[in-house]
N, C-alpha and C positions, 0 to 999 in steps of 0.2 A: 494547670495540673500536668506534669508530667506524663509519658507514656508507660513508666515502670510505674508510677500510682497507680494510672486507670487501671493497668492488667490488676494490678492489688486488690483493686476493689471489686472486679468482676464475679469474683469466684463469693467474695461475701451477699449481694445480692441475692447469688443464684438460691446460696446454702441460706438466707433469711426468706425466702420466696419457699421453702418448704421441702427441696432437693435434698439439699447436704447429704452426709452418708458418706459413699466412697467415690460421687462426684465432685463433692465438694473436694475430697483430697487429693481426689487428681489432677484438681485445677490449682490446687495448693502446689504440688510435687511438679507440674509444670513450669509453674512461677518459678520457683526456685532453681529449676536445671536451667531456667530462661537466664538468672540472673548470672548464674555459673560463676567462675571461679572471682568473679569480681566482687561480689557480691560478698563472698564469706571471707576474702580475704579482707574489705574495708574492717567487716566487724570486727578479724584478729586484729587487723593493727589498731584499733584503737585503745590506745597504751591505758590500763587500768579500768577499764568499764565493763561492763556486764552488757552481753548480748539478750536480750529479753524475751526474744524469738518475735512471733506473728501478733498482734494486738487486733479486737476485736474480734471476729467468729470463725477465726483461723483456728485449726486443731492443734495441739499440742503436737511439737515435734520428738518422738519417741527415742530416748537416751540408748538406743541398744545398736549392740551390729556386731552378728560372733562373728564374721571374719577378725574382725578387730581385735578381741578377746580370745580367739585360739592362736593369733600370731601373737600376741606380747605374752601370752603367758609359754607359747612353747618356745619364744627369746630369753626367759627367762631374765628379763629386764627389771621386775617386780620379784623380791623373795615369795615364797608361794603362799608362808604365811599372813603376808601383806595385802594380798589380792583383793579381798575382801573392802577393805579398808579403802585399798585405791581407786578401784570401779565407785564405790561413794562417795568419794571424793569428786571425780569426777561430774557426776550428774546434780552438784550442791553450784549455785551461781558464782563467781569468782567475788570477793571481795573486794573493793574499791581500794586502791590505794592512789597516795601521793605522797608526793617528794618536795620539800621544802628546799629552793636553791639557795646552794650552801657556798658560792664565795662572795655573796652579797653581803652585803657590812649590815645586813638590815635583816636575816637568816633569823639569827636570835630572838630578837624584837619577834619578828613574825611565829615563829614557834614558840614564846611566851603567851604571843595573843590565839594561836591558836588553844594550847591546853589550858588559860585560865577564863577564855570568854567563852569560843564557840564550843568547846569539848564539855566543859561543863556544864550548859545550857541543854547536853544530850544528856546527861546524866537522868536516866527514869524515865526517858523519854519512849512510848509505843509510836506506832505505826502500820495500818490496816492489822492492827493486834498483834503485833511483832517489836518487841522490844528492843531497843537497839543499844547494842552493845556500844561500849565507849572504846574510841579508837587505840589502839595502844601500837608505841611503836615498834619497827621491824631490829627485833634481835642483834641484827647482825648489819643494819647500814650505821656507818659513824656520826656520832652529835647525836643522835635519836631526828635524824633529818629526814625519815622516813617515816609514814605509818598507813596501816588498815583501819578496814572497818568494814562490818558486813550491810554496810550501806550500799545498795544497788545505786545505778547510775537514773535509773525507771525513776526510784523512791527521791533522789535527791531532788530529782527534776520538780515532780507531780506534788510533792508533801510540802503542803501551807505552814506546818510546823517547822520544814528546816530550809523554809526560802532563804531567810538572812542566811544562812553558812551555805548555801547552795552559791547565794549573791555573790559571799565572799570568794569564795574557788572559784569562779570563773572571771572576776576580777584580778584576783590577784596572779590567776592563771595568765590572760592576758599583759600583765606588766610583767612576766617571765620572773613573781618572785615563788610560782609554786608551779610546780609540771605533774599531771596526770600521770601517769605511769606504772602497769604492772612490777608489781615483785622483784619477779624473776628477770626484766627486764634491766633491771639495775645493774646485777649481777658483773655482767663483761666490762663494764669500763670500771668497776673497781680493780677489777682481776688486773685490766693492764696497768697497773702502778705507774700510771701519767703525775710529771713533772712539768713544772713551765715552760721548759727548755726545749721540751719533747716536740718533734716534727711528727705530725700527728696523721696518719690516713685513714677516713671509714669507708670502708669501700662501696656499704650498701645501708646508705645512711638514711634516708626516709622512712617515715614521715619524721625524724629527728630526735626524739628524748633523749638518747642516748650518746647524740652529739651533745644536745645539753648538757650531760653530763660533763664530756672530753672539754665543754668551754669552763667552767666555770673551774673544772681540774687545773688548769692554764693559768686561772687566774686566782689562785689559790692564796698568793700576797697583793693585799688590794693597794697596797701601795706603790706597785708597779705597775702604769696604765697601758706598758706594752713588754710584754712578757715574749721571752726570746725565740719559742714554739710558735706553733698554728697548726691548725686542723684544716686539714681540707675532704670537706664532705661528698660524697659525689652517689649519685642514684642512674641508675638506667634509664627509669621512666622521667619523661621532662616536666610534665604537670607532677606528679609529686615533687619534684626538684623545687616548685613553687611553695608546696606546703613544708619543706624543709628550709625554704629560708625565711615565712613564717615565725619556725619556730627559734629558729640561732638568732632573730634580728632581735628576740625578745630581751636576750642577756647582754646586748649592743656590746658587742667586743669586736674590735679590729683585727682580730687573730683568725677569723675564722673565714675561709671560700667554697663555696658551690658550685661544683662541676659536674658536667651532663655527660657521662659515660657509658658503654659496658664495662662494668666491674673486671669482667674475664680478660679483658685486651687493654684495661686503662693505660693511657700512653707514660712511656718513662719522660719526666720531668728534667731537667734541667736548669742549673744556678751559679752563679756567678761568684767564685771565691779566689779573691786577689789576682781577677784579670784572665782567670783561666775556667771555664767551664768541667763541673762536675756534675756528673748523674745524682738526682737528690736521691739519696735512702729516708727511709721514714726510722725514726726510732720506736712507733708505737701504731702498729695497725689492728685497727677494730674491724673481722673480717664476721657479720653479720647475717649469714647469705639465704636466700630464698629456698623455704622446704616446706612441706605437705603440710606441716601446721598442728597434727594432733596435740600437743600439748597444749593446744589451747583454745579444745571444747569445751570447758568452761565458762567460756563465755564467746565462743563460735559454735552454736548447736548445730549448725549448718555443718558441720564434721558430721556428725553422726552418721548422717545417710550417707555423706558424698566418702567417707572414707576408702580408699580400698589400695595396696598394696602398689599400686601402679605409680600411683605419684612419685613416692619415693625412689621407684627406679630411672625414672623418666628425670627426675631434678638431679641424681646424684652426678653423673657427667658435670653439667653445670656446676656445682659445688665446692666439686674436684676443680677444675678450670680455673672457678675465682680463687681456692684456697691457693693454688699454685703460683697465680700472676701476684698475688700477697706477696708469696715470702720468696718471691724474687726482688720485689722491690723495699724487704725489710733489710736494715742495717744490719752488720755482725753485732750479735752481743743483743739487740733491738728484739721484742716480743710480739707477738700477732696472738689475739684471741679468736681464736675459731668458736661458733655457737648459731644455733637453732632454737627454733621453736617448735621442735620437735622430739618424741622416745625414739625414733628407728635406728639402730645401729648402721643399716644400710648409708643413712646422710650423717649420723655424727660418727664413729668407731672405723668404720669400713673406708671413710673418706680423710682421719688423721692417718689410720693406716699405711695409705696408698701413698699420701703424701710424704709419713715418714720416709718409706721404703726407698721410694724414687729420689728421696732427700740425698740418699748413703751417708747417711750422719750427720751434713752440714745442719741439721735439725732435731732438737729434742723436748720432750716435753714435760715441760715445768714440773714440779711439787707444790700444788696452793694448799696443801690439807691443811697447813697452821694458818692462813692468809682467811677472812671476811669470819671467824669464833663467831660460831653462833648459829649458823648455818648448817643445814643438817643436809645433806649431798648422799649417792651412793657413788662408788667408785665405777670406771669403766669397763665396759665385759670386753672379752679377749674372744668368746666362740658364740656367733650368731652365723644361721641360717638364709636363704634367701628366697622367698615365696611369689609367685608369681599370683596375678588378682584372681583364678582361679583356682587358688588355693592350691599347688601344684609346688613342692620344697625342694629345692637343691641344697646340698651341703659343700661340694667343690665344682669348680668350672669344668672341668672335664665329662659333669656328669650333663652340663644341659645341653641339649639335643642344636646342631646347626640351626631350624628355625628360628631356636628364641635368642641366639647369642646375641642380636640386634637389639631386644631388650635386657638382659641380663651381658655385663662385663665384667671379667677378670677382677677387676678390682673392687667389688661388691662383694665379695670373699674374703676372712679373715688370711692371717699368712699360717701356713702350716707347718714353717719351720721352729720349730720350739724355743733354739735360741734368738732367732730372730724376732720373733713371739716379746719373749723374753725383756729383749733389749727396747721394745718400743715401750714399755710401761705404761700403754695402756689405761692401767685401773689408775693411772693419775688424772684420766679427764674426769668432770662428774657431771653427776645425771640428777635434774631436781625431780623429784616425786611430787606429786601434788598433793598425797595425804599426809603429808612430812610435816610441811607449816603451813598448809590451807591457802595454794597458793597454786599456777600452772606449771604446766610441762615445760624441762628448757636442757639444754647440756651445753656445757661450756669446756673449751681443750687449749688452756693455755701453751704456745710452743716458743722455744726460743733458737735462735738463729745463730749457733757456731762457727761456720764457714760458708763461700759462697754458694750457693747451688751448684750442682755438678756439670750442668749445660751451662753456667754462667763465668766459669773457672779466667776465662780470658777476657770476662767483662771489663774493660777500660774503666777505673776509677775518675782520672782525667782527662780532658778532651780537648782536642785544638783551643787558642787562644781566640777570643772574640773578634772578629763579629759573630754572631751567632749565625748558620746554615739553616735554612731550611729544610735540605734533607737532611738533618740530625734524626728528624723523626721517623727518617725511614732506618735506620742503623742495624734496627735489628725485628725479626718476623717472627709473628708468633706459631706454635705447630698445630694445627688443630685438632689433633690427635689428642696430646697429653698436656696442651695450654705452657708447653715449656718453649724456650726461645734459644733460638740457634742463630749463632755470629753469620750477620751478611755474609756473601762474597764478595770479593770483589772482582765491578767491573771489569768487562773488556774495555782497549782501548777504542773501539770501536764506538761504545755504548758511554764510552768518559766524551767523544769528541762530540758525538750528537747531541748530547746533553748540557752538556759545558755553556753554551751560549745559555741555555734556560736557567741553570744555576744562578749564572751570571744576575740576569735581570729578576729572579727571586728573590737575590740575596738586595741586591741595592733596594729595592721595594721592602723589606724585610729591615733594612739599615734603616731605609728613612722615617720607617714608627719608631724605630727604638728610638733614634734621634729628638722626636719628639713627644716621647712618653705615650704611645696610644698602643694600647693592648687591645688589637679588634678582634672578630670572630674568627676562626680558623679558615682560609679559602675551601670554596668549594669542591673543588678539585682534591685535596686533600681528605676529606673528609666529610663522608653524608652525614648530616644530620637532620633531626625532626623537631618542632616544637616551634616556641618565639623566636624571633630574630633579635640578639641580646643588642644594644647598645653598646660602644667600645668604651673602655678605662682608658681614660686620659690624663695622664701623671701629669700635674702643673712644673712648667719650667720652672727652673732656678731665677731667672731672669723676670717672671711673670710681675707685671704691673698691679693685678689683681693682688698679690699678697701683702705687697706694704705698706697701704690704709688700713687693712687687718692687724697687722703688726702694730702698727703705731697706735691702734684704736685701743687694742684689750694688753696693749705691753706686754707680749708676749717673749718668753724668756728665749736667750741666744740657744740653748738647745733645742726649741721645738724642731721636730722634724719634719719641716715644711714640704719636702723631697716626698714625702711618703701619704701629701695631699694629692687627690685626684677628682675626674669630674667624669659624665656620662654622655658628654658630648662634645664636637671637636668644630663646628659652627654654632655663631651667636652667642646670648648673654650664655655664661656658668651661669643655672641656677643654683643649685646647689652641690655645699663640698663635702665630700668625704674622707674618710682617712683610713689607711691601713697597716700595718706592722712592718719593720724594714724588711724581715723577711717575708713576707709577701709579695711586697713589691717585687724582689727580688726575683720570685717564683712567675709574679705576673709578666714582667718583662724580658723572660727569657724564654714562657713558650708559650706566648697569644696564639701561634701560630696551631700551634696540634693540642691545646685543649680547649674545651669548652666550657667557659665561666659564666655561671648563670647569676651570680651574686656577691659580690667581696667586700669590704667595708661597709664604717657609719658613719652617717649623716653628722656633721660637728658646724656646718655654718650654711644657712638657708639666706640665699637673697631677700634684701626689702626694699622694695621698688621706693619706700620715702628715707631709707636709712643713709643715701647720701649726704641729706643736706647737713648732717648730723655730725658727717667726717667719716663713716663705713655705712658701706650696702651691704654688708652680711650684718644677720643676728643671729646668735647663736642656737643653736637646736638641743633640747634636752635629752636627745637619742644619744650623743655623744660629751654629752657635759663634763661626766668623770674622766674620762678617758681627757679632754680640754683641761680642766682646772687646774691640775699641778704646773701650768704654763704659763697663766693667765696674773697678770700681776695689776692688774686697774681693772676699775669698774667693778671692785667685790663689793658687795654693801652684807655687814653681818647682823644679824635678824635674826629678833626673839620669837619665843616658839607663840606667842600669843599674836606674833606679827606673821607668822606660817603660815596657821589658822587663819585670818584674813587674808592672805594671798591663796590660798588655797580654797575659800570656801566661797568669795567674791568677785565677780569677772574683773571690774575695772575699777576697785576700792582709790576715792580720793585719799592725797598725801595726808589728812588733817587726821585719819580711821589710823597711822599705823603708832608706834611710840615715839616717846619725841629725841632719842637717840636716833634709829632711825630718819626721822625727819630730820635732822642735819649734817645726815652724812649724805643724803640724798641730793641734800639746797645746792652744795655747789659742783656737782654733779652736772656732766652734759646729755644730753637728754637721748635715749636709744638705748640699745641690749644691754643689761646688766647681768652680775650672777648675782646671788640671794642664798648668803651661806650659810648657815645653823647649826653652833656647834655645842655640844648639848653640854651640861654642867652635872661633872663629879656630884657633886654636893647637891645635885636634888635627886636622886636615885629614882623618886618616884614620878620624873618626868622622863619625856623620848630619849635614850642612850644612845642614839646612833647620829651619826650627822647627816644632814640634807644638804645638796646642792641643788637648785634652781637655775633655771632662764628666767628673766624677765625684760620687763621691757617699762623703761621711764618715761613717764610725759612731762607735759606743763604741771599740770596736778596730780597727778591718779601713777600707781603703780600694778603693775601687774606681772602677773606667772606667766608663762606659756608652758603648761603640765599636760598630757596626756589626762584625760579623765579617769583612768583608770588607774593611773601614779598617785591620781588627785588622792583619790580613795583610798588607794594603800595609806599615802603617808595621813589622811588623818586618822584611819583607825589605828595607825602603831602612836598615834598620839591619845588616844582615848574616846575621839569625837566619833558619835554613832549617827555612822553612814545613811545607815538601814532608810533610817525614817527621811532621812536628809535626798535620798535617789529617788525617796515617794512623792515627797513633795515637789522633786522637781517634775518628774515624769506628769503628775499633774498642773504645774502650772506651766507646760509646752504649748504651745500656741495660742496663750490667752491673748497676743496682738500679732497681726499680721506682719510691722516690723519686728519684735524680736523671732520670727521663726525666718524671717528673710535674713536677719541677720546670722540666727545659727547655722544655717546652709551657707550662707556665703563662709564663713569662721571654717567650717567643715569644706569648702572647694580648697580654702587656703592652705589647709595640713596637707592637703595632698600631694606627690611630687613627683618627678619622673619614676623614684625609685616605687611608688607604690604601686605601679603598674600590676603588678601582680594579684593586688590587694581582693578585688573582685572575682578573681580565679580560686583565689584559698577561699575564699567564704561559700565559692560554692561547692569546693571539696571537701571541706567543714561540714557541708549541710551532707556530704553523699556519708564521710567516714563518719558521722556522730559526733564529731568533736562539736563542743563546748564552750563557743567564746563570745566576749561581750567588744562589739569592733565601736568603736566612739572616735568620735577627731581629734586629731593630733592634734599638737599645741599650732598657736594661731597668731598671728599680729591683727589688732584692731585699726592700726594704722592702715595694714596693707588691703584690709576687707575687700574693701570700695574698686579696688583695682584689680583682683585676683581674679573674677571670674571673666574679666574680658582678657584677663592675661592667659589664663586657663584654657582658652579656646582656641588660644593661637599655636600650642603648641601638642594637644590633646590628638591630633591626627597619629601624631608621633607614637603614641600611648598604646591608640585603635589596635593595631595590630599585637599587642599583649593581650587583650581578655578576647577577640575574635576569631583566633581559633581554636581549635579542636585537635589534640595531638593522640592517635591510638596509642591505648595501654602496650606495652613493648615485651612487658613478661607479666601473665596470666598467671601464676605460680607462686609469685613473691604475698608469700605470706610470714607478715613480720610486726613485732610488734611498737 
């Protein structure tokens, strides 16, 4: 048991030992300052759940706090006739929602089986004498790919009536074909009207749904397995960096990178466009950023008490800071969504404000009121107040006394100039109300970028001619004042001659990665940082011996872009390959140096220590299949959906079990990775409409999948076959012999891979933040069982130092959902 349990349990003995009273609740209300801001910020992030409060003989946490209620009602943020309505709103538990991912070819399917099996099966259904309503979807997201329900996260868990649809969501959660996720949370990445092409930045992207979203936006025509965009996601904290690549690995797209930064300083980027070096601009930044959180006591009761005026002065610096380094590095013409999770004008109004101001026009802010119908918004307020935690109001800067200027600034003040007023239009951002559509607190300020920022006027579009420098990255400093950036000077010659020789042997160091494809960590010297020591990306040569047994194996077409294969280590066997988007690579190879990559590419081809004798040591991996298949020109075998089903439902089904098409496509067949494709037929409407692509692997006799258990499952319930009973039976008949449980461990050592390193670190931030996942083994070879675990130990040191340490939380504040 933990040390945050025991204290848990303390204070219930004392108050069942016959105390309770107002000791019992001080030992409550200690707890709680104990866990501090960490504690209520896991509960806000987690996207769509309901915070339950204290379970067992803990007191009820009391939904009230008038400072709260004399500050928003004299912001005037709520009409006055509203108030009513919105304070009960308030203290009602949030709704569960989810979001069905929508560029999967399997979206539909899955959203037919949710509203004709598990939705219907709620129909009349009670619950500790609570009837529960039937889901219906969100107004205003497109397809109907979103819905509610006033199912708590408590009720899904605990209620024997809705284990099967509990099953389901967190399986299918796991195969990233359904994402958890508040409401209001949706919101900003529709606002940014992402295209595939879009060069994507989130600046404060953890714990991820909403990267979710920017990927799957990317890949919006599934017939293009590499779409001309990418996202690059990046978070302060390094252990959430972990749970955010978690959640992007689920929709396996090659488009997307994880980087370990401050949001406020993230380094300017650079890329390679016909031999000459440009600064990358983003066309679409999703600016997300860390604030006090009220909007979302409904399901962070832990608000209630800890609320008070302070946070939001204390955060707004920060906000200002990220929102600034944003839209210096958004393109002309390119959009940034600024948004919270929070009402205070001080972090959303007072902060596009500041930002317009200092813009002088190169910035203005959008009109969405026709954009997401359906959605009921109030418009921006122009005149708010600034209240210090003792209740204490200023109205202009002038009036607060030298003491407090430390905490209150200038720019936490609306502008008083009327046309300038006027001109920021303001009432275009909007503000969600939570008794609007029974949903959280959020404000969203889309902006778009006319010209370049005013400190950036002389920023150099193009830059010397390659090789690439390593002081590139020193070019330009940021101010700490107003997070704006001012052109270097330059050097004396003094200060060019002492340095010259260092450039020198930088730069040759610097030359001989690019030379050979390896993106390593950023030098120390350059740059502190905290967390794991990543492994380096190592782009496979043109020349590489390793790729043309692969080639020749799966005939792989003259276009694959083998250039934009990589590996995670630069001694010894490649275990396994990964693949990324050219522009990525692109991005990867021109500044290993000044940023920090916690995670880029998928998985598309896994060593198998017996698959030489066969003609390839790789077999392919079902993390990357789709994104592999349009290349793949041998070794398809096409298979009917009754042939699925036995690859799906049987570990190692012999050849004699499948149909006898099948069987003769197979006979002259060489034995090792195959794909296993399934392509559904017009003409029987009432079987699976979507196509399947598989890994497997052929033997002497026997055929088999290598599926995720969790894919397993998707695909046979969009085929009709119930699961339910099918995951009972197996969980019961686990360990009836000592070899099949030795075997399932060893199957399970073998999914495992360098890259999962991490794997063990999310599951236990899963278990701090309440998420909700079912972790099973990867697909596996049966061939390779018998060797894996001693292969496993030779390189697992390697690993050790991913789940062995401990990296401190870096901002205490970041509450987000």
């Amino acid at each position: 048991m933990g040390r945050r349990a025991r204290e848990r349990r303390r204070p219930l003995r004392r108050e069942g030992g016959g105390g309770g009273g107002g000791g019992g609740e001080q030992a409550v209300r200690e707890n709680r300052d104990g866990l501090g801001r960490t504690g209520s910020n896991r509960a806000a992030r987690d996207g769509g759940g309901v915070f339950q409060g204290w379970s067992g003989g803990y007191p009820e946490i009391v939904k009230e706090n008038a400072l709260f209620e004399r500050y928003y009602r004299e912001q005037a943020v709520v009409p006055a006739a509203e108030w009513d309505a919105f304070m009960a709103a308030l203290r009602e538990p949030l709704p569960a929602t989810l979001r069905i991912t929508g560029y999967k070819s399997h979206a539909r399917e899955i959203r037919q089986c949710l509203k004709e099996r598990f939705f219907a099966e709620l129909r009349g259904l009670r619950v500790d004498g609570q009837e529960v309503e039937m889901p219906q979807p969100l107004s205003w997201y497109p397809e109907e790919l979103a819905w509610h329900t006033n199912l708590s996260r408590k009720i899904l868990r605990k209620s024997p009536q809705l284990e099967k649809f509990h099953q389901f969501l967190v399986s299918e959660t796991e195969c990233g074909n359904i994402s958890r996720q508040e409401a209001v949370s949706m919101i900003p990445p529709l606002l940014l009207n992402v295209n595939p092409h879009h060069k994507i930045l989130d600046m404060c992207a953890a714990p991820g749904s909403k990267t979710a979203q920017l990927i799957e936006m990317l890949h919006a025509d599934m017939n293009d397995p590499f779409p001309e965009g990418f996202v690059i996601a990046n978070d302060v904290d390094n252990k959430r960096c972990y749970l955010l690549v978690h959640q992007a690995k689920r929709l396996n797209s090659p488009c997307i990178m994880v980087v370990n930064h401050d949001a406020s300083s993230i380094p300017n980027l650079q890329i390679d466009v016909d031999g000459k070096k440009e600064v990358l601009f983003y066309d679409r930044i999703l600016c997300d950023v860390p604030c006090s959180g009220d909007g979302t006591m409904r399901k962070n009761i832990d608000v209630w008490k800890k609320w008070t005026t302070q946070n939001s002065l204390q955060l707004h610096g920060l906000q200002l800071r990220i929102a600034t380094r944003g839209v210096e590095q958004l393109a002309e013409g390119g959009r940034m969504v600024y948004s919270t999770c929070s009402l205070n004008p001080i972090e959303n109004e007072a902060v596009i404000a500041a930002l317009l101001e200092k813009s002088q026009g190169a910035l203005e802010l959008a009109d969405v009121s026709s954009e997401l119908p359906g959605l009921k918004r109030m418009p921006g307020i122009t005149k708010w107040k600034v209240m210090l935690k003792d209740g204490q109001w200023f109205e202009e800067w002038k009036d607060v006394p030298l003491n407090r200027q430390t905490q209150i600034r200038p720019t936490m003040f609306p502008v008083k100039d009327e046309e300038k007023l006027k001109a920021m239009n303001l009432e275009r951002c909007l503000r969600i109300l939570p008794h609007h559509q029974n949903t959280g607190g959020f404000f969203v300020a889309v902006l778009i970028k006319k010209s370049p920022m005013p400190w950036n006027k002389r920023q150099p579009k193009v830059h010397q001619k390659l090789p690439q420098r390593t002081e590139d990255a020193e070019v330009t400093t940021m101010n700490a004042d107003d997070g704006s950036e001012d052109t270097a000077e330059e050097p004396t010659l003094a200060e060019n001659e002492e340095s010259k020789k260092m450039q020198e042997s930088q730069n040759s160091d610097t030359e001989q990665s690019k030379k050979g494809g390896v993106c390593g960590p950023p030098p120390s010297k350059k740059m502190k940082m905290f967390g794991f020591k990543e492994d380096p990306f190592v782009f496979l040569p043109e020349d590489d011996p390793l790729f043309e047994p692969i080639q020749k194996f799966y005939a792989l077409d003259p276009s694959f872009p083998k250039m934009n294969l990589l590996t995670r280590t630069q001694e010894g066997k490649k275990r396994q390959l990964y693949m990324v988007s050219k522009e990525l690579r692109n991005v990867l190879l021109n500044n290993s140096e000044k940023m920090k990559v916690i995670n880029t590419g998928i998985k598309v081809w896994s060593r198998n220590s017996d698959g030489e004798q066969f003609g390839c040591a790789f077999r392919l991996a079902q993390e990357g299949i789709y994104t592999l298949y349009p290349f793949i020109h041998a070794r398809i075998i096409n298979v009917c959906l009754e042939d699925v089903k036995i690859l799906l439902t049987q570990e190692n089904p012999f050849l004699s079990k499948f149909s006898s098409e099948t069987q003769k496509k197979v006979k002259d067949m060489a034995m090792g990775s195959i794909v296993l494709k399934y392509d559904p037929d017009p003409e029987k409407p009432d079987e699976l409409q979507c196509p399947i692509v598989l890994c497997g692997w052929q033997g002497k006799t026997s055929l088999r999948a290598f599926v995720p258990k969790n894919e397993r499952l998707h695909y046979l319930r969009m085929m009709g076959v119930e699961v339910f009973k099918a995951k009972r039976k197996e969980e019961e008949s686990e360990g009836k012999t000592e070899e099949e449980g030795q075997y399932g461990a060893a199957q399970t050592e073998e999914g495992m891979d360098v890259e999962d390193k991490e794997h063990d670190l999310v599951t236990k931030m899963e278990a701090e933040i309440g998420e909700e996942s079912s972790h099973s083994p990867v697909e596996g070879s049966a061939m390779e069982v018998e060797n894996k675990i001693e292969d496993l130990g030779k390189f697992s040191k390697n690993n050790n130092n991913h789940v062995s340490q401990e990296s401190k939380d870096s901002d205490t504040n970041d509450v987000k959902d």
